[in-house]
C-alpha positions, 0 to 999 in steps of 0.5 A, spaced: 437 878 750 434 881 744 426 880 744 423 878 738 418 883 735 411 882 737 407 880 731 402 884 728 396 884 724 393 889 720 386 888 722 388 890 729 396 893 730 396 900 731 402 901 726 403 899 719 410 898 714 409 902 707 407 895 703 401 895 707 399 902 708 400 902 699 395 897 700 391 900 704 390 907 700 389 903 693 384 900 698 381 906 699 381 907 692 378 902 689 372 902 694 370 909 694 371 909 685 367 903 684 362 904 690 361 912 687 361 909 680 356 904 681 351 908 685 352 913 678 349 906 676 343 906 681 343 913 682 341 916 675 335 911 674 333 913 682 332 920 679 330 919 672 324 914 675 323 921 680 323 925 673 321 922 666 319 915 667 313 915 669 311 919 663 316 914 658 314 907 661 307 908 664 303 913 661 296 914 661 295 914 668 294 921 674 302 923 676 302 921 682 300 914 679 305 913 673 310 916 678 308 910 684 308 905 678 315 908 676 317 907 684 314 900 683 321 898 678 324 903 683 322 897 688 324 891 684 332 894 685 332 892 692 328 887 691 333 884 687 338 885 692 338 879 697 340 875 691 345 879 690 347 879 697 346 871 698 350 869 691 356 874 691 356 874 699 358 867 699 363 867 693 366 873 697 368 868 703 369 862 699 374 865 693 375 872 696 373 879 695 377 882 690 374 877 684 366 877 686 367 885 686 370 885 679 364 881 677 358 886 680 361 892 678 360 888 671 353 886 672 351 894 674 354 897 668 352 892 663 345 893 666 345 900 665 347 902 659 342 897 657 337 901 659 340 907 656 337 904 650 330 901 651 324 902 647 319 906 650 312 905 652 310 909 646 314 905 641 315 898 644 308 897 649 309 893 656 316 890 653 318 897 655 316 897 661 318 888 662 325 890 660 325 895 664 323 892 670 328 885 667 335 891 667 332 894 674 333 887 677 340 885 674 342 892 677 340 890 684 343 883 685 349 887 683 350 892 688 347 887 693 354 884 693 357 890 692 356 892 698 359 888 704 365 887 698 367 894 698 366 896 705 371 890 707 376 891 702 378 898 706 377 896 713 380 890 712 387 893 711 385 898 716 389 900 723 387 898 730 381 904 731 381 907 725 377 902 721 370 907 722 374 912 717 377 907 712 370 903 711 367 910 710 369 909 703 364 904 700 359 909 703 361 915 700 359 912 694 352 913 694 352 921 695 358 921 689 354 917 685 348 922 687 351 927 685 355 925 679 348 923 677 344 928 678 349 933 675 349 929 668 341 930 669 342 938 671 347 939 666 342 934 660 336 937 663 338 945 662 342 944 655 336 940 652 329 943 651 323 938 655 321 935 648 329 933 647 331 930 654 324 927 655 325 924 648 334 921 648 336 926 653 336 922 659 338 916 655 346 920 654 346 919 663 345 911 663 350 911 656 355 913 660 356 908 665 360 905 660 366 910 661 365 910 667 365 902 669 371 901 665 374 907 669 372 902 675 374 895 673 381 898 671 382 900 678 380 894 682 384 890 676 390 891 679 388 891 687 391 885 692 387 881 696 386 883 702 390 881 708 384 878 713 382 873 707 390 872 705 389 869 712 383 865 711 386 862 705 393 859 708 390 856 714 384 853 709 379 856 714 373 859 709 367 857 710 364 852 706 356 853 707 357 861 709 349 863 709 347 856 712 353 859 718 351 866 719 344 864 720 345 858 725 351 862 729 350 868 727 343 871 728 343 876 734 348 880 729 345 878 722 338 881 726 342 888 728 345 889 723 339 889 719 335 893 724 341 899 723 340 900 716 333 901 716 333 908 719 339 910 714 335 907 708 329 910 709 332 917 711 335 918 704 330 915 700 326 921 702 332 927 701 336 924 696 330 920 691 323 922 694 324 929 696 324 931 688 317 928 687 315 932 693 319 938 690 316 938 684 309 936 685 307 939 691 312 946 691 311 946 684 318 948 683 322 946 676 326 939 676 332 944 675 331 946 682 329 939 685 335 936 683 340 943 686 337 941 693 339 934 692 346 936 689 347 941 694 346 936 701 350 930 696 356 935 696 355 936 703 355 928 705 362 927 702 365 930 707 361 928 712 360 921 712 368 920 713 368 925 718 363 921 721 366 914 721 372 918 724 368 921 730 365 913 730 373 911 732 374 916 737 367 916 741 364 910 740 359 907 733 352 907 737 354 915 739 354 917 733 349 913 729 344 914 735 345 922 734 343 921 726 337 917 727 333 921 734 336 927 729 333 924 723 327 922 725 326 929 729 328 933 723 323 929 718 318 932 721 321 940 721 322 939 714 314 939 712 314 944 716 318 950 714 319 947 706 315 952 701 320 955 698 327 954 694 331 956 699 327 952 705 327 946 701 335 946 701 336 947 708 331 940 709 335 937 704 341 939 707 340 938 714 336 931 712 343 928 709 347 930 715 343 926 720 343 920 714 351 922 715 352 921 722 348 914 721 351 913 715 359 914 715 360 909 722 355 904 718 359 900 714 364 899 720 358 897 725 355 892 721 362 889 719 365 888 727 357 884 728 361 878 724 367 873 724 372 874 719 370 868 716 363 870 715 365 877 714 362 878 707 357 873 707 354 876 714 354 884 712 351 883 705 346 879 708 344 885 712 345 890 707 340 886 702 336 884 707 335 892 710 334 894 702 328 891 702 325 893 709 327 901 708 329 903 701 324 899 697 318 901 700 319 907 702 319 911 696 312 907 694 309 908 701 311 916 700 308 916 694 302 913 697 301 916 702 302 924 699 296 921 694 291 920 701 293 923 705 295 930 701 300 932 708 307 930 708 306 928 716 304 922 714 310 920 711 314 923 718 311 919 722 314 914 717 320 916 718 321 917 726 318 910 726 324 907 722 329 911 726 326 908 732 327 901 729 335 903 727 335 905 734 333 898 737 337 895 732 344 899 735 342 896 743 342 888 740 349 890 736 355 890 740 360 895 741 367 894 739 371 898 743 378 895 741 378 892 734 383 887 736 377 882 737 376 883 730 383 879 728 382 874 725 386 870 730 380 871 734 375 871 729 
């Protein structure tokens, strides 16, 4: 008697026909293009309020004071963030991905190229800084539904042990808009003199977002929806209340993934944001330098963080992750210690964001496989927001802070160690997913 075929799933089956492999790679595409894109977005204003905002929108003040007040509006991108998190994580569970993805890369890339043609604060007074401010918390809320969309749209047309690789694509987006930032930046800064790039050179980087928007919105035009939301949608089984659901059932996953991000998001606000204030105030190095080091361990993450979720799929999440945090927090106080010179301050970025990788690349697997299907967007941009907040935004203020007290980088280690602590904890509360089948929605 001839037997039927065993129905699969596309979440959980460890083969796949060609439809849903196309689907999977145009997936991939269009998570990793318009995560790079977008984080091109937050990235530039990351490194233009490192270099030139504290002199254009707060002037008048010490360095270290203008630059803490630029890293204030720096803040207020995270800030923004659980907003981002709460609307579009909701309308992602509730309308579908594809649709609220097109939506916050919109938000992002208006945001932008907005700022690209702000007054300053010589020619406008605090309305300079107020739209800053204003076109800083637009950007925020876009990427805080960014995130838990991306990262679903690849893992959720991913295989059977392999989803640590496929949700990796959302996170190369950030060290490719580093570096796609910060070599437009370079490229500006040693075409121009200082006199041009403090007074439109810098302007050119955020006005280019609108090519590179468009790019993004082309690509995730033409993509499907993906299949676990398909499901959803048949079975009329989304949510109706999804945030009020996550945090009546889902509290424990909610609280671990939270707790996961904090080490990531402090580690690389220290070698991707802050370490180009440090190079340039206490080195006394050039912006060009600074930014090399930054360009040079971005490169280098593009290649990890992959090779990191893959490592996650064969020897288990909280393995890999865990040697990024004690790496982290170990190498954050090495760094202060030997970085003196161009080359030194290289190595410690370098080394910095590998150990942000090992934690990074397993991330978007890790906190997605905390939620069921059905509050699976709504629960990992929650956590993403929520994590923003606690790590990212504060860390480059306390960094300045402490570097004008304290006048030693230990401070700011011991910061870091503390963070990565709290990542570990957070990856003992998680749950480690050793098959990805109870990740189907049929289990969900």
């Amino acid at each position: 008697m001839e037997q039927s075929p065993k129905e699969v799933h596309p979440m959980s089956s460890p083969t796949t026909d060609a439809p849903e492999r196309r689907g999977l790679y145009k997936a991939f595409a269009a998570s990793l293009s318009g995560t790079s894109l977008e984080w091109y977005d937050f990235a530039v204003y990351s490194s233009a309020a490192a270099l030139v905002f504290g002199d254009l929108f707060f002037p008048g003040s010490e360095p270290l004071t203008g630059t803490l007040q630029a890293f204030g509006t720096y803040a207020v991108g995270y800030i923004a963030r659980p907003l981002g998190g709460i609307i579009f994580g909701r309308l992602g569970d509730v309308i579908g991905r594809k649709r609220v993805l097109v939506a916050t890369l919109l938000l992002i890339g208006v945001a932008t190229f907005c700022i690209g043609l702000l007054p300053t604060h010589a020619q406008a007074g605090a309305l300079a800084p107020t739209l800053l401010v204003v076109l800083r918390f637009a950007q925020g809320v876009g990427v805080g539904g960014e995130w838990g969309g991306a990262v679903l749209l690849s893992s959720e047309f991913s295989q059977a042990g392999q989803r640590g690789f496929w949700a990796s694509a959302a996170q190369v987006g950030p060290p490719l808009g580093t570096l796609l930032a910060n070599g437009v930046l370079a490229l500006l800064a040693g075409l121009l003199t200082e006199a041009q790039f403090l007074s439109w050179g810098w302007r050119v980087a955020f006005l280019l977002s609108a090519v590179l928007v468009a790019f993004g919105l082309l690509i995730r035009s033409k993509l499907e929806e993906t299949p676990v939301f398909k499901e959803l949608e048949a079975r009329g089984d989304r949510p109706t209340a999804p945030v009020t659901e996550v945090l009546r059932t889902q509290r424990r996953p909610l609280i671990a993934a939270i707790l996961v991000r904090v080490g990531p998001d402090v580690l690389y606000a220290m070698f991707a944001v802050f370490v180009l204030t440090y190079a340039t105030k206490e080195l006394d190095m050039s912006r060009g330098q600074a930014v090399t080091a930054v360009l040079i361990g971005s490169a280098c993450q593009v290649g990890l963080i992959p090779f990191s979720g893959y490592l996650s799929d064969r020897y288990g999440r909280r393995l890999i992750y865990g040697i990024g945090a004690v790496g982290g927090a170990v190498w954050s106080v090495a760094f202060f210690a030997i970085a003196s010179s161009l080359g030194t301050l290289v190595l410690g970025v370098v080394v910095g964001l590998v150990f942000h990788s090992l934690m990074y690349g397993p991330q978007a697997a890790f906190v997605s496989e905390q939620f069921t299907a059905r509050l699976r967007y709504t629960g990992s941009s929650l956590a993403y927001t929520f994590a923003g907040v606690i790590g990212g935004a504060l860390a480059p203020l306390a960094f300045t802070y402490f570097l004008a007290k304290a006048g030693t980088g230990y401070v700011i280690a011991l910061y870091i160690v503390v963070a990565c602590v709290i990542t570990l904890v957070g990856l003992r509360l998680g749950r480690a997913v050793v098959d990805d089948e109870d990740l189907a929605v049929s289990r969900a």
